[in-house]
ROSE-4610 file (N, C-alpha, C; in Angstrom, 1 decimal, always signed):
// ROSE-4610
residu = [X/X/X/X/X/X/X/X/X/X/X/X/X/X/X/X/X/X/X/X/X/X/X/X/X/X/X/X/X/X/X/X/X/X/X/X/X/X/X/X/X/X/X/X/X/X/X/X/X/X/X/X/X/X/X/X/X/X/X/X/X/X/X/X/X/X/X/X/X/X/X/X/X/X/X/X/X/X/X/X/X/X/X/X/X/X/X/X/X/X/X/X/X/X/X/X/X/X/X/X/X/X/X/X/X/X/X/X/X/X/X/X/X/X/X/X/X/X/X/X/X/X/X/X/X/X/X/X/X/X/X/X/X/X/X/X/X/X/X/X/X/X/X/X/X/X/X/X/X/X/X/X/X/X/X/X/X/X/X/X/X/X/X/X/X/X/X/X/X/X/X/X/X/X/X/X/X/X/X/X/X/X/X/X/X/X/X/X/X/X/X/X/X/X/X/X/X/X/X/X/X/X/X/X/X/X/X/X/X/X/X/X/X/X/X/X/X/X/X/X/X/X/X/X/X/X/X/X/X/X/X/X/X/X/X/X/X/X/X/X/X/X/X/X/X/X/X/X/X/X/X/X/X/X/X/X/X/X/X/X/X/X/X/X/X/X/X/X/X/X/X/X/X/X/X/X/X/X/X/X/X/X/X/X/X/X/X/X/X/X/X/X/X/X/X/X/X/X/X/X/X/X/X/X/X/X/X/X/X/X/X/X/X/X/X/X/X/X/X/X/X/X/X/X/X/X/X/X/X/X/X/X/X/X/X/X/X/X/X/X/X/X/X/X/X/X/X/X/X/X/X/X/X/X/X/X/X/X/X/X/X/X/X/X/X/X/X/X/X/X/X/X/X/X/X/X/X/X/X/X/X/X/X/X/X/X/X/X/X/X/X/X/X/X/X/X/X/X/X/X/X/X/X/X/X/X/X/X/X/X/X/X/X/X/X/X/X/X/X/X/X/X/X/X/X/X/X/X/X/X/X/X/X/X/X/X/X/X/X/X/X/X/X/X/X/X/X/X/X/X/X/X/X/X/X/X/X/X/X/X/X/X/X/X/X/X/X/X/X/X/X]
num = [1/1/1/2/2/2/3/3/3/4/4/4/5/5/5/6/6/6/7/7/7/8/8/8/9/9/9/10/10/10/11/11/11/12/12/12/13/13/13/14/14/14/15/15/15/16/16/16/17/17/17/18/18/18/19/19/19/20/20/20/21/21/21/22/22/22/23/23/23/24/24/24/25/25/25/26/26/26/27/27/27/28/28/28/29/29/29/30/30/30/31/31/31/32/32/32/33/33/33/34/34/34/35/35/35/36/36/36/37/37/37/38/38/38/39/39/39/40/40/40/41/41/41/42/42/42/43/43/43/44/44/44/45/45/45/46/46/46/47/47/47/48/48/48/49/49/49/50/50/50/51/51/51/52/52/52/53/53/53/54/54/54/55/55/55/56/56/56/57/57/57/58/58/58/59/59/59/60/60/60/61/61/61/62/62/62/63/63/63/64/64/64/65/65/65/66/66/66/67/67/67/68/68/68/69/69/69/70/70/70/71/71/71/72/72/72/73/73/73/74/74/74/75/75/75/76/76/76/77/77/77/78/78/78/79/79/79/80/80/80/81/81/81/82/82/82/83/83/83/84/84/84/85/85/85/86/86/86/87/87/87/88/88/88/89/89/89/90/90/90/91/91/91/92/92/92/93/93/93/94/94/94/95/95/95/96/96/96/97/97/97/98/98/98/99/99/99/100/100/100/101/101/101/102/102/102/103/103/103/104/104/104/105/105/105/106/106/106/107/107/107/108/108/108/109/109/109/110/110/110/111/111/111/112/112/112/113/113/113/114/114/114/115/115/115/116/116/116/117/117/117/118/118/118/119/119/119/120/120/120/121/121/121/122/122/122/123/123/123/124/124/124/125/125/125/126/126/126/127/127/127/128/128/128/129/129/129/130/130/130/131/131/131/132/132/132/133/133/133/134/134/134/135/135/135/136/136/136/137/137/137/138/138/138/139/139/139/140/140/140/141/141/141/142/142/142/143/143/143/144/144/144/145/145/145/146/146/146/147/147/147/148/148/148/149/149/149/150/150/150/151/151/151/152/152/152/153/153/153/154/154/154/155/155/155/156/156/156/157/157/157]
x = [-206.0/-205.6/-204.4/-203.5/-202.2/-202.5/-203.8/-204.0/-204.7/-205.3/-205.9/-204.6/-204.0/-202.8/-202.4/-201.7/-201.1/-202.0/-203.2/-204.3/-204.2/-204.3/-204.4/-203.4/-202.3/-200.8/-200.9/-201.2/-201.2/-201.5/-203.2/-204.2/-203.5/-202.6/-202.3/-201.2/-200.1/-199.0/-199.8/-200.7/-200.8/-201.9/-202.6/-203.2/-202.6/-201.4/-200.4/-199.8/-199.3/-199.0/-199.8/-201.0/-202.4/-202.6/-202.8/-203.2/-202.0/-201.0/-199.8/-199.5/-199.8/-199.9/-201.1/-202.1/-203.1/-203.3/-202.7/-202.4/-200.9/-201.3/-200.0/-198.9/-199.1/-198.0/-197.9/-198.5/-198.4/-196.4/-196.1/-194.2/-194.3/-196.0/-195.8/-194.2/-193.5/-192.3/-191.5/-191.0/-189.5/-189.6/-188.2/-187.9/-188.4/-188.1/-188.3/-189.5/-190.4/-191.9/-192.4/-192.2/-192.6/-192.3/-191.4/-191.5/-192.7/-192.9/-194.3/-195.6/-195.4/-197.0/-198.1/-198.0/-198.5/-199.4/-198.5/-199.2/-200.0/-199.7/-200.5/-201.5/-201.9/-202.8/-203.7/-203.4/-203.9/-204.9/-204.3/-204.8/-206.3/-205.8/-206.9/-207.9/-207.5/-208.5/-209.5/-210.4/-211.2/-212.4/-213.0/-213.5/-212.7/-211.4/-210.7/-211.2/-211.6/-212.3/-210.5/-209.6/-208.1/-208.4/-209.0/-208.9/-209.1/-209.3/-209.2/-209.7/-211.0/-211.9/-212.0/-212.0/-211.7/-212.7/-213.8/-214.3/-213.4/-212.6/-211.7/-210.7/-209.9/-208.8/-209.5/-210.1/-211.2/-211.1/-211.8/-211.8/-210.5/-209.9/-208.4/-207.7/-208.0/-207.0/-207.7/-209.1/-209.6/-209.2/-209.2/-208.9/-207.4/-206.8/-205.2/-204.8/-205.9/-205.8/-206.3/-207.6/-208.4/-207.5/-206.3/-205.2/-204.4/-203.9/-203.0/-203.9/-204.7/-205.4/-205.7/-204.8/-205.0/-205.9/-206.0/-207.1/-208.5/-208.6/-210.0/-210.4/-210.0/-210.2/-210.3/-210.0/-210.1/-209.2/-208.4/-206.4/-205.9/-204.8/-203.8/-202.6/-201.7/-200.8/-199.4/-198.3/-196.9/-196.9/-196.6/-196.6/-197.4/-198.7/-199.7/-198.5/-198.4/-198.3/-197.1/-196.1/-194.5/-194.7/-195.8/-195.8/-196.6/-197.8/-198.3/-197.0/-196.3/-195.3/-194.4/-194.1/-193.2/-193.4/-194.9/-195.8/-195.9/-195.8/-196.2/-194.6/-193.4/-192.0/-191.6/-192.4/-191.7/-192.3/-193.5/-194.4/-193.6/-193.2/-192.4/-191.0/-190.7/-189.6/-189.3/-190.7/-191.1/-191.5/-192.1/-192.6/-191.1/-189.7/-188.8/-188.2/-188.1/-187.3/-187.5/-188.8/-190.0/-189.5/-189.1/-188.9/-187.8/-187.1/-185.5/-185.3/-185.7/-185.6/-186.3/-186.2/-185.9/-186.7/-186.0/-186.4/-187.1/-187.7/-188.6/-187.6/-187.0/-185.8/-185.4/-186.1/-186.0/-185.2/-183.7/-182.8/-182.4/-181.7/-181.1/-179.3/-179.4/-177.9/-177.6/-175.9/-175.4/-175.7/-176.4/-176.6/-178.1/-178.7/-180.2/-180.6/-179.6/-179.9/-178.8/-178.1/-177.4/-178.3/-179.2/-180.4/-181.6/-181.7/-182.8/-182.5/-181.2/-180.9/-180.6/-180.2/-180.1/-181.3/-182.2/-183.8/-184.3/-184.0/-184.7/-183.9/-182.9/-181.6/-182.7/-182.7/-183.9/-184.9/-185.3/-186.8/-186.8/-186.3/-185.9/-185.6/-184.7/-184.1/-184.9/-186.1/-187.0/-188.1/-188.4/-189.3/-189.2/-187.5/-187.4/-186.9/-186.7/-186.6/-188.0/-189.2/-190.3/-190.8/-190.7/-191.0/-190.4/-188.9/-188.6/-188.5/-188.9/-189.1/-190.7/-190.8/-192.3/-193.0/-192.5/-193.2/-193.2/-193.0/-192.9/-192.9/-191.6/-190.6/-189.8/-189.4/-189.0/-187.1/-187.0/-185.7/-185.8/-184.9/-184.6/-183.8/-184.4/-183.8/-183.3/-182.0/-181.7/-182.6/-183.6/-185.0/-185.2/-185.8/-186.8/-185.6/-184.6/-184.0/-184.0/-183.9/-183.4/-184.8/-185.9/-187.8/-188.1/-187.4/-187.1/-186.7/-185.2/-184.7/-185.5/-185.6/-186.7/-187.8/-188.8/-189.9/-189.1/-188.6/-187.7/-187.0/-186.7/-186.5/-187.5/-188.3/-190.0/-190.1/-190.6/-191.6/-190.3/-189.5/-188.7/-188.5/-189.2/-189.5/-190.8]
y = [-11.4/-10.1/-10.3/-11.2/-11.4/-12.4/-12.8/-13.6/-12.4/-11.5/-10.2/-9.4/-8.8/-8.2/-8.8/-10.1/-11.1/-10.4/-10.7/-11.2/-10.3/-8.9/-7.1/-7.1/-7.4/-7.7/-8.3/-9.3/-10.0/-9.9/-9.2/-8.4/-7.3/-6.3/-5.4/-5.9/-6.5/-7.3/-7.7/-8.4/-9.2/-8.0/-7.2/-5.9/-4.7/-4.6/-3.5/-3.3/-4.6/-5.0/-4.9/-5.3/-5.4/-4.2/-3.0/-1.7/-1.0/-1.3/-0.4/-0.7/-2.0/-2.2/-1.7/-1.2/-0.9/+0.7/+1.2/+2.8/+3.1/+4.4/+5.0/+4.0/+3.5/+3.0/+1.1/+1.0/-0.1/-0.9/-0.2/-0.7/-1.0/-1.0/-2.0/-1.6/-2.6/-2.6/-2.2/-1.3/-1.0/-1.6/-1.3/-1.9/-3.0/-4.2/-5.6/-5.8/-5.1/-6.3/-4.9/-4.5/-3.6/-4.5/-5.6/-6.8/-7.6/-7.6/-8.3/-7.6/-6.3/-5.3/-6.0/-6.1/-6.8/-8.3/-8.7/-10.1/-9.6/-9.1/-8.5/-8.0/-7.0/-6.5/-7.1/-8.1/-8.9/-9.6/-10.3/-11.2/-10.3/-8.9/-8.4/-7.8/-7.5/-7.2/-8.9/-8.9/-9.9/-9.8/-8.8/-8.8/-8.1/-8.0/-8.0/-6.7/-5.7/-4.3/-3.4/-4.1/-3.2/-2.0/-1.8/-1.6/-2.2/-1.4/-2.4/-1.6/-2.2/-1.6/-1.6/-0.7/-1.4/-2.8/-3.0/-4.4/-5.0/-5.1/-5.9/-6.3/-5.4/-5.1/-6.0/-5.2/-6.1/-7.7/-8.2/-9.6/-10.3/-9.8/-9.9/-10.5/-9.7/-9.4/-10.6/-10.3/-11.6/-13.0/-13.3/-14.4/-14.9/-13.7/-13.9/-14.7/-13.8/-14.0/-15.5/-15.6/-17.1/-18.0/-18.2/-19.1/-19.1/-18.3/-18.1/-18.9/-18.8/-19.4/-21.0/-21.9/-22.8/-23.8/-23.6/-24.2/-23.8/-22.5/-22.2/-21.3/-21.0/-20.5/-18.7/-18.5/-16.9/-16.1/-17.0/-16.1/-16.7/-16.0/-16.3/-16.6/-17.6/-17.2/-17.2/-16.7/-17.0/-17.9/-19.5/-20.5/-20.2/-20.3/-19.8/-19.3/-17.7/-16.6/-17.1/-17.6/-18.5/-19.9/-20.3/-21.6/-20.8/-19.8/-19.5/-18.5/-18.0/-17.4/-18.3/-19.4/-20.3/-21.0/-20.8/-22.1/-20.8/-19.4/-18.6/-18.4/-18.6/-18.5/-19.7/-21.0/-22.5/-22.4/-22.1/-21.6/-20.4/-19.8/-18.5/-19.3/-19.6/-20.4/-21.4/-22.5/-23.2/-22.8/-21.6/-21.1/-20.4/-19.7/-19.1/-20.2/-21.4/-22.2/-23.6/-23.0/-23.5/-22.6/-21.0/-20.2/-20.5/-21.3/-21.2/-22.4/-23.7/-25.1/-24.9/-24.4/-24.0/-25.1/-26.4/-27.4/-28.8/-28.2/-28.8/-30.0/-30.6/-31.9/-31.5/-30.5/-30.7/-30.4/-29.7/-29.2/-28.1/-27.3/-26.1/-26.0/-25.7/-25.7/-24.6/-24.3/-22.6/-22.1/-22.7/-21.9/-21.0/-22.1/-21.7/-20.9/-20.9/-19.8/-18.1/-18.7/-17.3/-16.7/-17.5/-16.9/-16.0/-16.7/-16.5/-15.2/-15.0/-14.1/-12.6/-12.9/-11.9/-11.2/-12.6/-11.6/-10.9/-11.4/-10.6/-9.4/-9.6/-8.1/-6.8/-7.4/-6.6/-6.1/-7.1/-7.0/-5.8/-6.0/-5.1/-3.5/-3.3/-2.3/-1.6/-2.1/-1.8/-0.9/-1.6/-1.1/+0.1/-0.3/+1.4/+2.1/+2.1/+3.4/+3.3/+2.9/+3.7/+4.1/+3.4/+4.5/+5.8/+6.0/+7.3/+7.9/+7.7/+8.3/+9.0/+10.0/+10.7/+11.2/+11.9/+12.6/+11.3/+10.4/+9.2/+9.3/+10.2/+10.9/+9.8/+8.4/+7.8/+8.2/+9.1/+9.8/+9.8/+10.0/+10.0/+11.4/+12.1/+13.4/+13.6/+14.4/+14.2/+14.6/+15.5/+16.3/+15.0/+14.0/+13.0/+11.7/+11.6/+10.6/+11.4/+12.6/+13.2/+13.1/+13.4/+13.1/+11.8/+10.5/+9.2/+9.0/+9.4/+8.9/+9.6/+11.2/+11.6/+10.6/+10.1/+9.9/+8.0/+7.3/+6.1/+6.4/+7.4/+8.3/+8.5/+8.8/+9.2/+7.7/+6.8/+5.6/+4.8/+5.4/+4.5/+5.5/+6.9/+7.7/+7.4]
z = [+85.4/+84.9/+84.0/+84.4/+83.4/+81.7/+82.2/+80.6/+80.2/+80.7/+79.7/+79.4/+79.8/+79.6/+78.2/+78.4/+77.3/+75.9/+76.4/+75.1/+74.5/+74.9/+75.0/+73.9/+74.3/+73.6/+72.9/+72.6/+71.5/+70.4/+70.7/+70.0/+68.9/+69.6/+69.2/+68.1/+68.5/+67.7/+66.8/+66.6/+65.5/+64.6/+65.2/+64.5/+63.9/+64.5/+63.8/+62.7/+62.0/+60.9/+59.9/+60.2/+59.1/+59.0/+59.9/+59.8/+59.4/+59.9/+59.2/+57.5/+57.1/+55.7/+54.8/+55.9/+55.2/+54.6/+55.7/+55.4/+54.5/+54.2/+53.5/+52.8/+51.6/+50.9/+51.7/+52.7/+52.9/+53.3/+53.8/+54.7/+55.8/+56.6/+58.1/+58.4/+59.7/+60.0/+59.6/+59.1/+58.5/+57.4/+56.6/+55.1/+55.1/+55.6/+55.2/+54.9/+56.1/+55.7/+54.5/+54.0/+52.6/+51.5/+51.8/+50.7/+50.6/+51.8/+51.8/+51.6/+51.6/+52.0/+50.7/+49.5/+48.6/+49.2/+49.6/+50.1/+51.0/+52.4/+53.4/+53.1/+51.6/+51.9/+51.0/+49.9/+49.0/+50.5/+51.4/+52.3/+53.1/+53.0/+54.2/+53.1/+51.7/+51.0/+50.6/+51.1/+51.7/+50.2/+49.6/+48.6/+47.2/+47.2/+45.8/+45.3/+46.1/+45.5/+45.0/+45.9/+45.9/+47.0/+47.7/+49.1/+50.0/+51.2/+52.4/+53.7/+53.7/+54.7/+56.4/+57.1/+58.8/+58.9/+58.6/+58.5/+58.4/+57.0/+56.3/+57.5/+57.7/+58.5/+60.1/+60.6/+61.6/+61.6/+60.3/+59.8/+60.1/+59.3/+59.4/+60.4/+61.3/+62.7/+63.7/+63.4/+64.4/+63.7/+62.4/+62.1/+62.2/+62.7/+62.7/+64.2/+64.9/+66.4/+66.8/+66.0/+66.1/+65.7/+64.8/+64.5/+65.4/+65.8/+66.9/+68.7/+68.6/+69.8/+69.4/+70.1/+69.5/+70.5/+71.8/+72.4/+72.3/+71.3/+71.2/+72.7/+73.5/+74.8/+74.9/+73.8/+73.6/+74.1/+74.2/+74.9/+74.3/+74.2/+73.4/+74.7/+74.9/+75.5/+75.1/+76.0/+75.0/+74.4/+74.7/+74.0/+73.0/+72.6/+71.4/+70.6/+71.0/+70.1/+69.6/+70.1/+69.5/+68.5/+69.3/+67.8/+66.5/+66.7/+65.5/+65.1/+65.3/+65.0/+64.0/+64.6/+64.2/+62.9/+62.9/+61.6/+60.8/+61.0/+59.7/+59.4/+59.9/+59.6/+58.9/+59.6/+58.4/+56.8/+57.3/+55.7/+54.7/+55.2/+55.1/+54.1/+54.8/+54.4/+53.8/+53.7/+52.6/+51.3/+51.0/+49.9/+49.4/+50.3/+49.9/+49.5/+49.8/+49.3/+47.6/+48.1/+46.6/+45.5/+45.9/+44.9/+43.8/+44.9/+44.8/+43.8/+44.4/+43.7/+42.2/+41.1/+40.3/+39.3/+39.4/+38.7/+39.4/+41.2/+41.8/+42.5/+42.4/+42.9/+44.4/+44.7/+46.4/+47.1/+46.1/+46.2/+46.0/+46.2/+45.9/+45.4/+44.1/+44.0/+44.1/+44.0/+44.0/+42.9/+42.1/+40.5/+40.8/+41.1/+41.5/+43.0/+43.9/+44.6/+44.4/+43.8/+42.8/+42.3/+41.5/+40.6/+41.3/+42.2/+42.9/+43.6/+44.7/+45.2/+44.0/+43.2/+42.4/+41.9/+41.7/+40.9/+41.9/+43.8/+44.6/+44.8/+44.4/+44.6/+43.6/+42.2/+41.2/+41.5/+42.4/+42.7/+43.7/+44.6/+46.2/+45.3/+44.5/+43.9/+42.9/+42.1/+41.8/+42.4/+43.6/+44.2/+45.1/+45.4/+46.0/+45.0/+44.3/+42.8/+42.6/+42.8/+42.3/+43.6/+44.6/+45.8/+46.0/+45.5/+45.6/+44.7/+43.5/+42.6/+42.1/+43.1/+43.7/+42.5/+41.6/+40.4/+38.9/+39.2/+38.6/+37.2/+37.2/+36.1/+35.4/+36.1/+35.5/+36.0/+36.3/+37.2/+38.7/+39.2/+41.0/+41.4/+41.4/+41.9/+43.4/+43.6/+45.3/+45.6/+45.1/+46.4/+46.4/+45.9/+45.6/+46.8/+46.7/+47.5/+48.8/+49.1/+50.1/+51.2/+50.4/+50.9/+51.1/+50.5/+50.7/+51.8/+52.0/+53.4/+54.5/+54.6/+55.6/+55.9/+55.0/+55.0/+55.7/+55.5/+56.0/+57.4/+57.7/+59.5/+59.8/+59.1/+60.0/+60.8/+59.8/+60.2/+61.7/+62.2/+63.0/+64.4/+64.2/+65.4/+65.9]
């Protein structure tokens, strides 16, 4: 009963994300993983149509789950769900730090992660000025920031 529980849980955690990116604007968890919603949903759009079908989503989730199960046993348990956690956080962190090394030498100087942190400063600031910028006027109006932060209170109730 307690490895079904786990699995139940685990199931859901690693399915919430895929579905929360798949609906409405795609911001899953709060601000942060909205940096990612692009990747996420690149990954679950499985035939490149630019949506993303409950099949799709489906696919997805089991294949997320099937990595995560590393003895093949059809549970997942803590240990599991912490190392596949761990191996999609070093990768995570491998590719952020790929971004960064600039001229590939394996290193990071203060020039190159100055650089780096600033184009994602752009990048981040970008993307919420066209998120709240609803009539895509090319302006930010306080209705338009004011329906921003509501709608950024919504997803945390």
């Amino acid at each position: 009963m307690n490895k079904l529980i786990v699995t139940l849980m685990v199931a859901g955690a690693l399915a919430v994300p895929a579905m929360a990116s798949a609906q409405g604007g795609g911001h899953g968890f709060g601000q942060r993983s909205g940096q990612h919603s692009g990747k996420w949903f690149s990954r679950m759009d499985a035939n490149g149509d630019g949506v993303v079908s409950k099949d799709e989503i489906a696919r997805f989730t089991e294949q997320r789950f099937a990595s995560a199960d590393a003895n093949k046993d059809g549970n997942v348990t803590a240990d599991e769900f912490k190392a596949a956690r761990e191996k999609r956080r070093e990768e995570r962190m491998g590719r952020r730090f790929s971004e960064l090394d600039r001229d590939g030498d394996k290193t990071v100087t203060q020039e190159e992660y100055t650089a780096g942190a600033a184009a994602r400063a752009v990048l981040r600031a970008s993307r919420r000025f066209k998120r709240m910028d609803a009539n895509g006027d090319g302006v930010v109006s306080y209705d338009e920031m004011k329906a921003a932060r509501q709608h950024r209170r919504g997803r945390w109730r």
